[in-house]
C-alpha distance (Angstrom), angle and dihedral (degrees) to the residues before:
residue distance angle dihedral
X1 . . .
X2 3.47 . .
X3 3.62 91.9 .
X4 3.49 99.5 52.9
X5 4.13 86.8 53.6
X6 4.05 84.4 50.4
X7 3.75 90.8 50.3
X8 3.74 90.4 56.6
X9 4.06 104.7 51.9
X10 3.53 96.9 88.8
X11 4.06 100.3 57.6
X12 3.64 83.3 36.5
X13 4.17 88.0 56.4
X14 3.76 92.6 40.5
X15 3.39 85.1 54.1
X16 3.60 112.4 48.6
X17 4.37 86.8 46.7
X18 3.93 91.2 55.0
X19 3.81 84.2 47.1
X20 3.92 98.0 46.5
X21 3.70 89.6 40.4
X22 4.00 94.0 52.1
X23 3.91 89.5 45.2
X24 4.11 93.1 49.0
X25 3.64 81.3 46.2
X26 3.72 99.7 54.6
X27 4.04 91.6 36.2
X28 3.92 79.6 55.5
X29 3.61 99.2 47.5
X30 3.87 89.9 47.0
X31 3.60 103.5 49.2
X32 4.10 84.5 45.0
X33 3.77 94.7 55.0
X34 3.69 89.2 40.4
X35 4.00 92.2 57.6
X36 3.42 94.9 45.4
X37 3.94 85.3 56.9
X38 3.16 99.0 62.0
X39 3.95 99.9 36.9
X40 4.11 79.2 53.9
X41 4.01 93.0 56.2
X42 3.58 93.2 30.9
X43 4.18 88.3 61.4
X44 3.37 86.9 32.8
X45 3.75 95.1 59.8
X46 3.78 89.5 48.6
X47 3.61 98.3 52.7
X48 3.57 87.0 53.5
X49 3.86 99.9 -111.5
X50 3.70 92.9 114.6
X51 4.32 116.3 52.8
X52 3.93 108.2 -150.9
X53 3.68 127.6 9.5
X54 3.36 90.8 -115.9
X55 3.92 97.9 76.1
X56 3.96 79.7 59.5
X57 3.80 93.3 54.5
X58 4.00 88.1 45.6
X59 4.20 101.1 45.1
X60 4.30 84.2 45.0
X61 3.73 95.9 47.0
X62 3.69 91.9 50.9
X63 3.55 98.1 40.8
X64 4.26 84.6 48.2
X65 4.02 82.0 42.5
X66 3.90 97.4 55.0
X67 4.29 100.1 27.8
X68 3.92 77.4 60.3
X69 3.75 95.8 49.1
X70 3.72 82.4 57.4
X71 3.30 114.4 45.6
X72 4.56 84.7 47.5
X73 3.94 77.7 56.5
X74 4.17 95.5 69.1
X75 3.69 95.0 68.3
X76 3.87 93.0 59.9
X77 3.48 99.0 40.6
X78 3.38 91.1 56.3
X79 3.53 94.7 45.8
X80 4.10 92.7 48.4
X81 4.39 87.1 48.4
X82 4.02 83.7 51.9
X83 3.80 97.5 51.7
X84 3.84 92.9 49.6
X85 3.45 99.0 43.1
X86 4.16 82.2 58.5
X87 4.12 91.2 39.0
X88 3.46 84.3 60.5
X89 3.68 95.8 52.0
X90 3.64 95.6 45.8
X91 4.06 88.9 47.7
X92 3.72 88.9 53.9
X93 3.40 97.6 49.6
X94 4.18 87.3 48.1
X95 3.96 84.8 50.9
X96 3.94 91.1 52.0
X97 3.67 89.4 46.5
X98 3.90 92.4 58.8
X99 3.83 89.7 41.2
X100 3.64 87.9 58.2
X101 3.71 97.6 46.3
X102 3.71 95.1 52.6
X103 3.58 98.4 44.3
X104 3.79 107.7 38.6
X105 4.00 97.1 -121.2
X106 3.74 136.6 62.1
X107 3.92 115.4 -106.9
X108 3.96 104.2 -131.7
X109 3.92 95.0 -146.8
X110 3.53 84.8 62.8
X111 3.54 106.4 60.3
X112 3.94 121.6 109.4
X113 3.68 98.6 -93.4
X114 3.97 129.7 162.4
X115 4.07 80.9 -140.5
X116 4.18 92.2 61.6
X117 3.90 89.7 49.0
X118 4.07 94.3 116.9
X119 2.84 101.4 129.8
């Protein structure tokens, strides 16, 4: 058993870095956009394009509102791609099984194999 855990630390570190770097990127990419918004209404505002300050503090809190909507939508979407990646594996293999019962013999490109994943 212990093995088997052993065998499974590297993908497991590969994964977690991708993952921390992608988040650090998107926290990044978030808090840049979100600066820039307000430097953009704050000149605006001076040059006289923009009336009262508080249009500025309304456009940035809904662009901070909605870019964070966003970036809490990653984790799910990920999780929802995962699960039907596997729901189609598991359906496939139900498929084979009925092929198998009606015909008598198992049909080899039906098998669960990481090689038929395509889809």
């Amino acid at each position: 058993y212990s093995t088997i855990l052993k065998s499974g630390v590297p993908a497991s570190v590969r994964v977690a870095f991708v993952s921390g770097l992608l988040e650090a990127v998107s926290l990044l990419l978030y808090s840049i956009f979100n600066n820039f918004g307000l430097w953009w209404a704050t000149v605006s505002y001076h040059n006289g394009r923009v009336s009262s300050p508080g249009d500025v503090m309304a456009v940035v809190f809904v662009s901070v509102a909605s870019s964070s909507s966003f970036a809490d939508l990653g984790p799910q979407l990920i999780a929802l791609t995962k699960a039907r990646v596997s729901a189609a594996k598991v359906y496939r293999t139900i498929d084979s099984a009925d092929t198998a019962s009606q015909t008598g013999k198992v049909d080899d490109g039906l098998l669960l194999d990481p090689s038929h994943a395509d889809m």
